[in-house]
C-alpha positions as CSV (number, residue, x, y, z in Angstrom):
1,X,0.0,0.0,0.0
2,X,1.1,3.7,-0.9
3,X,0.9,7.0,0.7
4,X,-0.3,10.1,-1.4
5,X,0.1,13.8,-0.9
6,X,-2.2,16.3,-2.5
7,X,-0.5,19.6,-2.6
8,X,-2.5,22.5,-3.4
9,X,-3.4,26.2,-2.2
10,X,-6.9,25.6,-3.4
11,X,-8.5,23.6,-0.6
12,X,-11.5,23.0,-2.8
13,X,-8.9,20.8,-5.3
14,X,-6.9,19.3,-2.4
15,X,-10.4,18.5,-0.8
16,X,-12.7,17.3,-3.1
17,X,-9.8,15.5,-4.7
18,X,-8.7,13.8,-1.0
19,X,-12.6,12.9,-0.2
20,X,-14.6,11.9,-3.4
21,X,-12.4,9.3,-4.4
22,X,-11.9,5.9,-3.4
23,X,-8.2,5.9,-2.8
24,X,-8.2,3.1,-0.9
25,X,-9.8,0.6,-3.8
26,X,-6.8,1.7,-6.0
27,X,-3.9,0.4,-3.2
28,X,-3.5,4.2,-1.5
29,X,-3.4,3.4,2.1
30,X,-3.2,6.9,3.4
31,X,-3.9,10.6,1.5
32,X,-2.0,13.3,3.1
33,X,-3.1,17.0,2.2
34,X,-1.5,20.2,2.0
35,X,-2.3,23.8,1.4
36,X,1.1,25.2,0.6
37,X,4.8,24.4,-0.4
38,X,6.2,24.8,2.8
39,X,3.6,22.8,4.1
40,X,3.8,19.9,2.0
41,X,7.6,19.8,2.8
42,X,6.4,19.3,6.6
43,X,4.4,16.5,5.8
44,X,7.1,14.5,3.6
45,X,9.5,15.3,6.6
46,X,7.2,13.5,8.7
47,X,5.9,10.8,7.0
48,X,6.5,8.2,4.3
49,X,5.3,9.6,1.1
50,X,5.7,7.8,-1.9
51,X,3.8,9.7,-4.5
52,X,2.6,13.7,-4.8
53,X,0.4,15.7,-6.8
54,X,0.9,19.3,-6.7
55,X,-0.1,22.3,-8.6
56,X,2.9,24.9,-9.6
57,X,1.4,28.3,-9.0
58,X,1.6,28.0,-5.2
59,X,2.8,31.4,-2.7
60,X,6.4,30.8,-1.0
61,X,7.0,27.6,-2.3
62,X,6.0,26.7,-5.7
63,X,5.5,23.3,-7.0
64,X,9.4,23.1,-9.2
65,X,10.3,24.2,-6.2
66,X,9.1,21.6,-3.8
67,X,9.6,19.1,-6.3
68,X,13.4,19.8,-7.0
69,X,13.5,19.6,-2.7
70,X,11.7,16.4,-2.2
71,X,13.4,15.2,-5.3
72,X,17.1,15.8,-3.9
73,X,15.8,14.3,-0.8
74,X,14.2,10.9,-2.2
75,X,14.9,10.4,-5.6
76,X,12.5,7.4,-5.4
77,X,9.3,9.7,-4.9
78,X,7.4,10.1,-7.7
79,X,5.4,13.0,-8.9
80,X,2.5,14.7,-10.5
81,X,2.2,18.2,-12.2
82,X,-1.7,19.4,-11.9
83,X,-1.9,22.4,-13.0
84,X,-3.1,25.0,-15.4
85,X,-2.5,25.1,-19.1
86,X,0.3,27.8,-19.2
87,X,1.6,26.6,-16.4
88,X,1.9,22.5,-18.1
89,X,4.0,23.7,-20.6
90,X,6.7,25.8,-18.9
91,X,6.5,22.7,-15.9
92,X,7.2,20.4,-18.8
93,X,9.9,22.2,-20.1
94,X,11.7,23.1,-16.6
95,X,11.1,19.6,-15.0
96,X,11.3,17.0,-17.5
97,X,13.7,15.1,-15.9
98,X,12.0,14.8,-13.1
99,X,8.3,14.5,-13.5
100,X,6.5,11.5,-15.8
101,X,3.2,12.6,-15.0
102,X,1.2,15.6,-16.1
103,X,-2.5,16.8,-15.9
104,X,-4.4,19.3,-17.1
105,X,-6.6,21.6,-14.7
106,X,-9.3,20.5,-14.3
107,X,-8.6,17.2,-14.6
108,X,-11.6,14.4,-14.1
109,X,-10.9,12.2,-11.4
110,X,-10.5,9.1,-13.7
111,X,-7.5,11.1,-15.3
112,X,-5.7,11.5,-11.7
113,X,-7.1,8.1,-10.6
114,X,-5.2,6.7,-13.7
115,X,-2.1,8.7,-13.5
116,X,-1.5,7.8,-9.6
117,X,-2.0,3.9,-10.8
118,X,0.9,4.7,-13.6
119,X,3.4,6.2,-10.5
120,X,2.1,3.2,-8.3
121,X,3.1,0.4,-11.4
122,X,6.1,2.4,-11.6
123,X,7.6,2.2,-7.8
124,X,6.2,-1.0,-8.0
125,X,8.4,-2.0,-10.9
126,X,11.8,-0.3,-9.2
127,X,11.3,-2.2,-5.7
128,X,10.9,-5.5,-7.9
129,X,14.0,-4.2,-10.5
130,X,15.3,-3.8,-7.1
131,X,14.8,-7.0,-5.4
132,X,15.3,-9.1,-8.3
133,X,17.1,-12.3,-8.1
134,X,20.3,-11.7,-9.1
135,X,20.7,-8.1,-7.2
136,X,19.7,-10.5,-4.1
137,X,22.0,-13.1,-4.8
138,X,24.5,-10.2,-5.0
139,X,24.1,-8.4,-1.7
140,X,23.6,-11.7,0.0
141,X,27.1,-12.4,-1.6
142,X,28.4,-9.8,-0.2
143,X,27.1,-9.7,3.3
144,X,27.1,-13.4,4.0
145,X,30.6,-14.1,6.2
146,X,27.9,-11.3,8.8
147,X,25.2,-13.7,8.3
148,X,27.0,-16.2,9.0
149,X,28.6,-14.9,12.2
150,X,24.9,-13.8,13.0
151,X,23.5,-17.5,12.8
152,X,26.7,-19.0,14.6
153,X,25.4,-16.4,17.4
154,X,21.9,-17.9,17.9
155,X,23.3,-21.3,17.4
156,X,26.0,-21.4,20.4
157,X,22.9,-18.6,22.5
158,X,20.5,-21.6,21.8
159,X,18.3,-20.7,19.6
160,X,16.1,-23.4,18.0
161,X,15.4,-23.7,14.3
162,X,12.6,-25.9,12.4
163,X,14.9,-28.2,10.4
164,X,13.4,-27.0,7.3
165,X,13.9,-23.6,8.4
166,X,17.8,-24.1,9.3
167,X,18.3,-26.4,6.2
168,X,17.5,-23.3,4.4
169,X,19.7,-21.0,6.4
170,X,22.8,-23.2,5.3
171,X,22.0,-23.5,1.7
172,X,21.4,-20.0,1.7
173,X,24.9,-19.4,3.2
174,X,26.3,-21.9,1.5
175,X,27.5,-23.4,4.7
176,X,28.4,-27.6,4.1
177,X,26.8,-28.4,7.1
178,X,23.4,-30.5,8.2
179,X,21.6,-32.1,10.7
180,X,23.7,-35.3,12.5
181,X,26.8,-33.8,11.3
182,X,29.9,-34.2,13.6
183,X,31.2,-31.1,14.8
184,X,33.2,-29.4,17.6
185,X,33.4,-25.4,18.6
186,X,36.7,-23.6,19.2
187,X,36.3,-20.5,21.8
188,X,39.9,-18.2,21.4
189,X,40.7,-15.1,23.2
190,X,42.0,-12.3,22.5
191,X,45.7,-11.5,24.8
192,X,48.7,-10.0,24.7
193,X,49.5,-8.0,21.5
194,X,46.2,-7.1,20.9
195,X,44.6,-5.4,24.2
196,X,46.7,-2.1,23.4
197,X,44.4,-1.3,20.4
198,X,41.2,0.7,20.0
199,X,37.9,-1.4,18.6
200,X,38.3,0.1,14.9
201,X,41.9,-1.2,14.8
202,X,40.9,-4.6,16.6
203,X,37.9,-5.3,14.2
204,X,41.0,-5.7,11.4
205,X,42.5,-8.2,13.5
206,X,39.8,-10.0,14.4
207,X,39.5,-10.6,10.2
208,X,42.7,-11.9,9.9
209,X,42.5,-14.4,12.7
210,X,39.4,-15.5,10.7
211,X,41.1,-14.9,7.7
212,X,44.1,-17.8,9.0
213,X,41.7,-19.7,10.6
214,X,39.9,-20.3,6.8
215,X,43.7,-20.6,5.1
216,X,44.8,-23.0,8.5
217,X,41.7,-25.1,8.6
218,X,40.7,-25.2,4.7
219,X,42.8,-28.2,3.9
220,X,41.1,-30.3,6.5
221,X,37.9,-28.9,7.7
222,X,35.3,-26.3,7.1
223,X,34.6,-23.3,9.5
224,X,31.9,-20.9,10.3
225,X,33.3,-17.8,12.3
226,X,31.9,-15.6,14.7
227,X,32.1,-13.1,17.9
228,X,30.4,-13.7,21.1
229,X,28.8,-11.7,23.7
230,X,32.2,-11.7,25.7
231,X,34.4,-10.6,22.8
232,X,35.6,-14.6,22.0
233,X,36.0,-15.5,19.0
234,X,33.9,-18.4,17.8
235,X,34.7,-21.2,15.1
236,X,32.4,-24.0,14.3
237,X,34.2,-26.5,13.1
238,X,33.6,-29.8,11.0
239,X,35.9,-32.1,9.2
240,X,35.7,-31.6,5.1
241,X,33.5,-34.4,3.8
242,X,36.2,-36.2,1.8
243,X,38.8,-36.4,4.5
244,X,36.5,-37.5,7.1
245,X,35.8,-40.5,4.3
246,X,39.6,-41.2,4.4
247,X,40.1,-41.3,8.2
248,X,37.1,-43.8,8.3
249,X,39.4,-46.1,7.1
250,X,41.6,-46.2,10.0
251,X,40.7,-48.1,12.9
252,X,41.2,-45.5,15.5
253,X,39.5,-42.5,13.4
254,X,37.8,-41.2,16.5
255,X,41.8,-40.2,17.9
256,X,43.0,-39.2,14.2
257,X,40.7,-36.7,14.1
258,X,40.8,-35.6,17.7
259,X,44.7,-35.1,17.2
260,X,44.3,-33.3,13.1
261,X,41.7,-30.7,15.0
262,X,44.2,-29.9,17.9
263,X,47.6,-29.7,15.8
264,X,45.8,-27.6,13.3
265,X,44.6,-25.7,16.3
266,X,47.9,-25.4,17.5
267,X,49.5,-24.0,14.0
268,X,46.5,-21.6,13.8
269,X,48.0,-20.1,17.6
270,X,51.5,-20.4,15.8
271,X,50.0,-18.5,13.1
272,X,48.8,-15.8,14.7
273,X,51.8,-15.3,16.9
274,X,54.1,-14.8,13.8
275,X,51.9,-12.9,11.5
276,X,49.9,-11.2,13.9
277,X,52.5,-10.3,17.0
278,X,49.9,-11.4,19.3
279,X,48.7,-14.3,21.5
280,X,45.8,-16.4,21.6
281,X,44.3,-18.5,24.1
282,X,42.3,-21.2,22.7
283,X,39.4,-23.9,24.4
284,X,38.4,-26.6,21.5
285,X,35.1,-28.7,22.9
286,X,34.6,-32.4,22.5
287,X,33.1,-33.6,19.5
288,X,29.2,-33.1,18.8
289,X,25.8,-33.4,16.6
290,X,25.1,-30.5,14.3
291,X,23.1,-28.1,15.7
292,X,22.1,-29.8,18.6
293,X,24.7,-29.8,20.9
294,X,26.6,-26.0,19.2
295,X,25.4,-24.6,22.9
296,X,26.3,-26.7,25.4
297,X,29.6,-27.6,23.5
298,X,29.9,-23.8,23.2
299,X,29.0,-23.3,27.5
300,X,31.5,-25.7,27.5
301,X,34.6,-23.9,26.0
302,X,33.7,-20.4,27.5
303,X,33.0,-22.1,31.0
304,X,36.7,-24.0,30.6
305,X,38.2,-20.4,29.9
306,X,37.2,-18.9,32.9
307,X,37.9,-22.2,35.4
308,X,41.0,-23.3,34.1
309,X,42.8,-20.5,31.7
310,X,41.7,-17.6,34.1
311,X,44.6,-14.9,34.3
312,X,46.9,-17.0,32.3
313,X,47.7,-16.1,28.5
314,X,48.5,-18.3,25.3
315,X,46.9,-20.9,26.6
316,X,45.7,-24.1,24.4
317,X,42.9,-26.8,26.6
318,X,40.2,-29.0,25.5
319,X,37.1,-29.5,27.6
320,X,38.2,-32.5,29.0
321,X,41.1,-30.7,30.7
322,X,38.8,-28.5,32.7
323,X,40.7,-29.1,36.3
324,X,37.4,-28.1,38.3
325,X,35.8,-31.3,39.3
326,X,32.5,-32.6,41.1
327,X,30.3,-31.1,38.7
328,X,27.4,-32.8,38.4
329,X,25.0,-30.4,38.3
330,X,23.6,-29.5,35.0
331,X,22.6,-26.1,33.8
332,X,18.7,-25.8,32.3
333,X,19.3,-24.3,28.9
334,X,16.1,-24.4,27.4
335,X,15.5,-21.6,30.4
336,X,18.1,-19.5,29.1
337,X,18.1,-20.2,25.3
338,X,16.5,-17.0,23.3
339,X,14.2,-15.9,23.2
340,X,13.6,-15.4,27.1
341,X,10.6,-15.8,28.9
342,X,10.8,-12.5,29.2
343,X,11.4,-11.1,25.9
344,X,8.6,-13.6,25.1
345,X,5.8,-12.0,27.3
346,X,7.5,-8.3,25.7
347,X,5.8,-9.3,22.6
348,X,2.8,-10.8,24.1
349,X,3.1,-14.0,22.0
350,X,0.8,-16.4,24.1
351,X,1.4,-19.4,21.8
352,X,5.1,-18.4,22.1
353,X,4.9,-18.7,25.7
354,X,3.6,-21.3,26.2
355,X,5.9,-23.4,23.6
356,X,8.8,-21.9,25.9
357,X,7.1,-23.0,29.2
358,X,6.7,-26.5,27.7
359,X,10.6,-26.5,26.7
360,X,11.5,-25.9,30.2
361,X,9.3,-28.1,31.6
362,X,10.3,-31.1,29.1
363,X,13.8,-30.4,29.8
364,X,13.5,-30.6,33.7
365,X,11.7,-33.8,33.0
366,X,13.8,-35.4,31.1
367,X,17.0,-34.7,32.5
368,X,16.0,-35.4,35.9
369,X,15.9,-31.9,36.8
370,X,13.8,-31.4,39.8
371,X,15.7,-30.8,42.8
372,X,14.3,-28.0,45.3
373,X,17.2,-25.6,43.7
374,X,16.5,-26.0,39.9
375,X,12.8,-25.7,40.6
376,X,13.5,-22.9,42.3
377,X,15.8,-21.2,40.0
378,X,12.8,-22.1,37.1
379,X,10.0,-20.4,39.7
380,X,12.1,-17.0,40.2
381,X,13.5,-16.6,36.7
382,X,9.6,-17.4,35.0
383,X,8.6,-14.9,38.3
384,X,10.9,-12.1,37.0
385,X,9.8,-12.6,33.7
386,X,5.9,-12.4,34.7
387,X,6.5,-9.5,37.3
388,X,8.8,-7.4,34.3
389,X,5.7,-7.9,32.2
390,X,3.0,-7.1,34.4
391,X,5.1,-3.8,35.6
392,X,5.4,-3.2,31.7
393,X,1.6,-2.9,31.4
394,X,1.2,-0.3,34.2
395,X,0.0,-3.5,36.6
396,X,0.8,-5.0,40.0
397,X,2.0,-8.4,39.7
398,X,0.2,-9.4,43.1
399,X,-3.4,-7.4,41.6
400,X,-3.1,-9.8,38.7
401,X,-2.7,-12.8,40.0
402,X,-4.9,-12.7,42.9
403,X,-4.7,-16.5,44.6
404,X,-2.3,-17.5,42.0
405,X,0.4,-14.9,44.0
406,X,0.9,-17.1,47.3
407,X,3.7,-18.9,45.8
408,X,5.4,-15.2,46.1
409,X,4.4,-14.6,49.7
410,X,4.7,-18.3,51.2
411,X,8.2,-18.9,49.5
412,X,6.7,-22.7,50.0
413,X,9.0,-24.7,47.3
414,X,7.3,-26.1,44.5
415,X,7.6,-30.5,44.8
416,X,7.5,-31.6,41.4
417,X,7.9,-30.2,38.2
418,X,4.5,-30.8,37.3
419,X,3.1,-28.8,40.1
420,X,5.8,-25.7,39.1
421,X,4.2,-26.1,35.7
422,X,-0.1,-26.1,36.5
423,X,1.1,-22.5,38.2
424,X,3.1,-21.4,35.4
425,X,0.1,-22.5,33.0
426,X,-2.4,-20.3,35.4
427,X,0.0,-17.6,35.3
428,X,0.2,-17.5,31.5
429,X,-3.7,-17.6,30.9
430,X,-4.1,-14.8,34.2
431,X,-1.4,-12.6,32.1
432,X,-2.4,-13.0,28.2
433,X,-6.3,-13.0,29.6
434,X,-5.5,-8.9,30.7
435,X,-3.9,-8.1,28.5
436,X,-6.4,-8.9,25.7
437,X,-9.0,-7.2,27.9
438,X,-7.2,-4.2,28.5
439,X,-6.3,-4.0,24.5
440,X,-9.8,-4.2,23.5
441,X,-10.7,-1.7,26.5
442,X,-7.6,0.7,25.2
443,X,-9.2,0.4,21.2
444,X,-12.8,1.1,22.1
445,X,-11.4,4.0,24.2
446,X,-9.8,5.1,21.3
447,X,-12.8,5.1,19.2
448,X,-14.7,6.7,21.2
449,X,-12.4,9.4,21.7
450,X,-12.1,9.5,18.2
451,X,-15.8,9.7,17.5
452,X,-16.3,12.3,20.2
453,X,-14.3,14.8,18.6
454,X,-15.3,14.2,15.2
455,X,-18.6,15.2,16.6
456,X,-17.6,17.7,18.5
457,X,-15.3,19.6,15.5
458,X,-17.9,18.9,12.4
459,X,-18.1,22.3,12.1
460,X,-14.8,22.5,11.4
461,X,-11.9,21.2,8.7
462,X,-11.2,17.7,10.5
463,X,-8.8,15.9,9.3
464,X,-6.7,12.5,10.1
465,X,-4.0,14.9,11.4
466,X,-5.6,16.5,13.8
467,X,-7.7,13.6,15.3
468,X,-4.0,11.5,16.1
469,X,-2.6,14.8,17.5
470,X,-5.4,15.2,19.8
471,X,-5.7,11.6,21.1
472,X,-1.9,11.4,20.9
473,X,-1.7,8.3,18.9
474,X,-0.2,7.9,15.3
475,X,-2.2,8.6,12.0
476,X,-1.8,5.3,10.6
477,X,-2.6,2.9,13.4
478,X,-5.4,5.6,14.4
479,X,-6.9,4.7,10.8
480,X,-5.9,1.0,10.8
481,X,-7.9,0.5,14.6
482,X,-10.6,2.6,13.4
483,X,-11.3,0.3,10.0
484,X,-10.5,-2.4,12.1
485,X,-12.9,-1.8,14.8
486,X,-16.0,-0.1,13.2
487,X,-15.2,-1.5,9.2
488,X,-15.6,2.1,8.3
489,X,-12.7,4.2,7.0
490,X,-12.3,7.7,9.4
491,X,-12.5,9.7,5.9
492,X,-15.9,7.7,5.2
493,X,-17.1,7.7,8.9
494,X,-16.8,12.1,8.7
495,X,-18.2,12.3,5.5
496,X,-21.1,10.1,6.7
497,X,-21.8,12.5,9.8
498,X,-21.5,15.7,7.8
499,X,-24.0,14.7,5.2
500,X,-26.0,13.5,7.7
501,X,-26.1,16.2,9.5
502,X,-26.8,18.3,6.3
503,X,-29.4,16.2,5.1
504,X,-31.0,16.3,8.7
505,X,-30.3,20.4,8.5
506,X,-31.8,20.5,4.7
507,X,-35.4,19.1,6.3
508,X,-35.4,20.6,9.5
509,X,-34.6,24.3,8.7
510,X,-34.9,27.1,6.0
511,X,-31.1,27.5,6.1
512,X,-29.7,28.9,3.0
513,X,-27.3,26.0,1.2
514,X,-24.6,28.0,2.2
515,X,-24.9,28.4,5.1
516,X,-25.4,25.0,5.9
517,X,-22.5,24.5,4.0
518,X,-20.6,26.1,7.0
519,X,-21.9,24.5,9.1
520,X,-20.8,21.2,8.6
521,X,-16.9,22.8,8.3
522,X,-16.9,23.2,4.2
523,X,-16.2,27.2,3.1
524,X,-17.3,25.9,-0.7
525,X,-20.9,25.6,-1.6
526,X,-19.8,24.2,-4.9
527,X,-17.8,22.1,-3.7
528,X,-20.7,20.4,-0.8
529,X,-22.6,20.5,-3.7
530,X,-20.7,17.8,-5.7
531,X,-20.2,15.7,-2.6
532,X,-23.5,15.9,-1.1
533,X,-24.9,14.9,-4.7
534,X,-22.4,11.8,-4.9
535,X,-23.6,10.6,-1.6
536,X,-27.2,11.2,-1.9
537,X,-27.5,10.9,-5.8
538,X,-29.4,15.0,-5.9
539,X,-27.9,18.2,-4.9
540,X,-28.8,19.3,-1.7
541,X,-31.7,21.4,-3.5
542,X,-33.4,18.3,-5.3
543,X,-33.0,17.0,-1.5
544,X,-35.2,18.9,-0.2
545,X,-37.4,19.9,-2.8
546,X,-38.0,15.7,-2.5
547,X,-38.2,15.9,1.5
548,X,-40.9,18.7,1.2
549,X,-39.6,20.5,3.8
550,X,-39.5,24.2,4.5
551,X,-37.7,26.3,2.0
């Protein structure tokens, strides 16, 4: 859908041109008017325009004017001269570079219904010119070693892809990896030689470790770099399809390729150290299943760096080396993985929700999960979440929840992950249950404000404009809500009352047309005339002439 401005110092033209056409049949979204140059440059400042129609004989500003302006600022906005005949010919001249669309005053509203289709055909054709395939292919090119940094991030953060949907990520990125795959991560850190230097400078180097790492690896395995939250650098790493075939061949592949990983590992540290003048300390995990295990093996590595390597530099570990012992507890990712529970409830996804509440839950039951301390740290993390969420929406956590709130006050633990998930499920449907009632509240609100001062300002030149600025609330969703709500568009809906109300007026009294006119906030008889007529099918002097009612 496009946005249109109608530029004009003639209201009657900008008017009749804004109301007695059905912009919206056409694919017009939204019809912006102005009465001036300077004030149609306000309007493109402030909103998305896409196409204008503007006379050229305008004070201050005049239409070359305000076209060269817009023009310098969005080349992509498209426009149309309506104007006088005199007028067409010098704008033709002076401007035809950079208008394709021209109309003769008074043009008939199938002339400028047809011209605005050509401008829409046209933008159309430039965003598909400018998505095509190969300009696509292109950019994606270009961009993809930061795509595939980005997807390395949600992988080792936790994020969960439909196969189908990561299947296409790697094909996309042309990254030779699948489902079942065997694969380790490699966490390095940044030391000595490096920590002198601003974040520009350390951005190069961070290339040219990955750039190494590709040259290091490439003969044996493929890699997918990244960066992490903490500033490690993060390989994914898999043995090359046709190697792995050879080392099947041995009996002891398992330890060949556990031994080719670290001493390329090592001569990628060695690499760095010569070409680079700086150290490295790196963590390689055990061996893995594509994508599954790219977090934990990941938690792994970073939680091996800050046991073991600590303070020390040019360091080289596995996982297994991890000297910290009698850990058998086991972290609950699923409670961590992105999105939250809280950024969840943020976007008030309720199936969301509850797809991450059965994650949890699944994982604390299948793991074994359900001492009094992981239930506990499920209860308060899912409580933060809930009470972030209900402090969001301007409510009390404990006024929400009514009974469903003890857990808060008794601190009583929860004895089974079943029971921790019944009050997690009352929670959810307490939460997504106000919200949904406080939404529809908020919209009919809205309306209602809406509708008050339409009827309150009839008299007067309302426009879309000045209904958001008075209800504080943006033009667009003000208009989508409305539609939404009452299936009427706000343009139809004021239309409707003023006719109405002349009609109503036209029976009732012996008010001159005119002065009804005013009455119902239009300063041009001629111009009520025509739109009165197209709503009622007579002028308003056949109306009441018909009505018999005083004249």
């Amino acid at each position: 859908m496009y946005q249109l401005l109608i530029v004009d110092d003639e209201h009657l033209v900008v008017d009749s041109l804004a109301e007695t056409i059905n912009w919206e049949e056409i694919g017009i979204e939204q019809v912006y008017r102005a009465y001036s140059g300077k004030e149609a440059l306000q309007v493109i400042n402030t909103h998305v325009i896409d196409i204008v129609i503007t006379d050229i004989r305008m004070p201050e500003l005049s239409g070359l004017e305000l076209i060269e302006t817009i023009k310098e600022a969005n080349p992509r906005l498209k426009c149309i001269v309506h104007s006088g005949y005199a007028d067409f010919n010098y704008a033709k001249q002076a401007m035809s570079s950079q208008v394709t669309e021209y109309l003769i005053k008074p043009a008939s509203d199938e002339e400028i219904i047809q011209a605005v289709a050509r401008m829409k055909d046209v933008l159309t054709a430039e965003w598909t010119e400018l998505l095509t395939q190969k300009k696509v292919y292109a950019a994606l090119k270009e961009q993809a070693p930061l795509l595939r940094a980005n997807l390395l991030n949600d992988l080792i953060k936790g994020k969960r892809f439909g196969s189908e949907e990561l299947q296409s990520k790697l094909e996309m990125l042309h990254i030779p990896m699948q489902g079942d795959d065997s694969i380790a991560i490699a966490v390095l850190r940044l030391e000595d030689g490096f920590s002198k230097f601003d974040s520009s400078s350390l951005a190069l180097f961070e290339y040219a470790i990955f750039n190494i790492a590709e040259e290091t690896f490439g003969a044996h395995f493929d890699l997918v770099a990244g960066k992490d939250s903490y500033d490690y650098l993060v390989l994914l790493i898999k043995m090359k399809t046709s190697k792995a075939e050879k080392l099947a061949a041995y009996p002891d592949s398992e330890a060949q390729l556990s031994r080719l990983l670290e001493q390329t590992m090592l001569k990628l540290q060695e690499n760095v150290r010569t070409f680079l003048k700086g150290k490295i300390s790196v963590v390689i995990s055990s061996w893995g299943i594509f994508a599954n295990d790219i977090s934990s093996l990941y938690q792994a590595c970073v939680t091996t760096i800050r046991r073991s390597v600590g303070n020390d530099q040019d360091m080289f570990m596995t996982t297994g080396d991890n000297l910290t012992t009698g850990m058998a507890m086991r972290s609950i990712n699923s409670l961590y993985e992105t999105p939250t529970m809280m950024q969840i409830l943020d976007m008030g996804q309720r199936d969301m929700t509850l797809t991450k509440l059965e994650a949890i839950t699944s994982e604390l039951e299948s793991h074994g999960l359900d001492s009094h301390e992981q239930l506990t740290e499920v209860f308060f993390q899912l409580g933060a979440a809930f009470a972030y969420a209900a402090h969001k929406n301007g409510k009390l956590l404990e006024e929400l929840l009514g009974a469903a709130y003890e857990p808060f006050v008794s601190h009583k633990p929860f004895l089974s992950v079943k029971q921790l998930k019944e009050w997690a499920l009352q929670v959810i449907e307490l939460f997504y249950e106000d919200m949904n009632q406080s939404m529809a509240t908020a919209k009919n609100s809205s309306i209602q404000q809406i509708q008050r001062y339409i009827n309150a300002n009839l008299a007067e030149d309302v426009t879309l404009q000045k209904i958001a600025d008075h209800i504080h609330m943006h033009p667009v969703y003000l208009s989508k809500i409305f539609k939404t709500e009452t299936g009427e568009n706000i343009s139809e809906y004021i239309i409707r009352l003023k006719m109405e109300k002349a009609a109503y007026l036209l029976k009732q009294t012996d008010d001159r047309i005119y002065q009804i006119c005013s009455k119902i906030g239009y300063q041009n008889p001629p111009y009520f005339i025509k739109l009165f007529k197209k709503y009622f099918g007579m002028t308003p002097q056949e109306y009441r002439d018909a009505s018999g009612s005083i004249t």
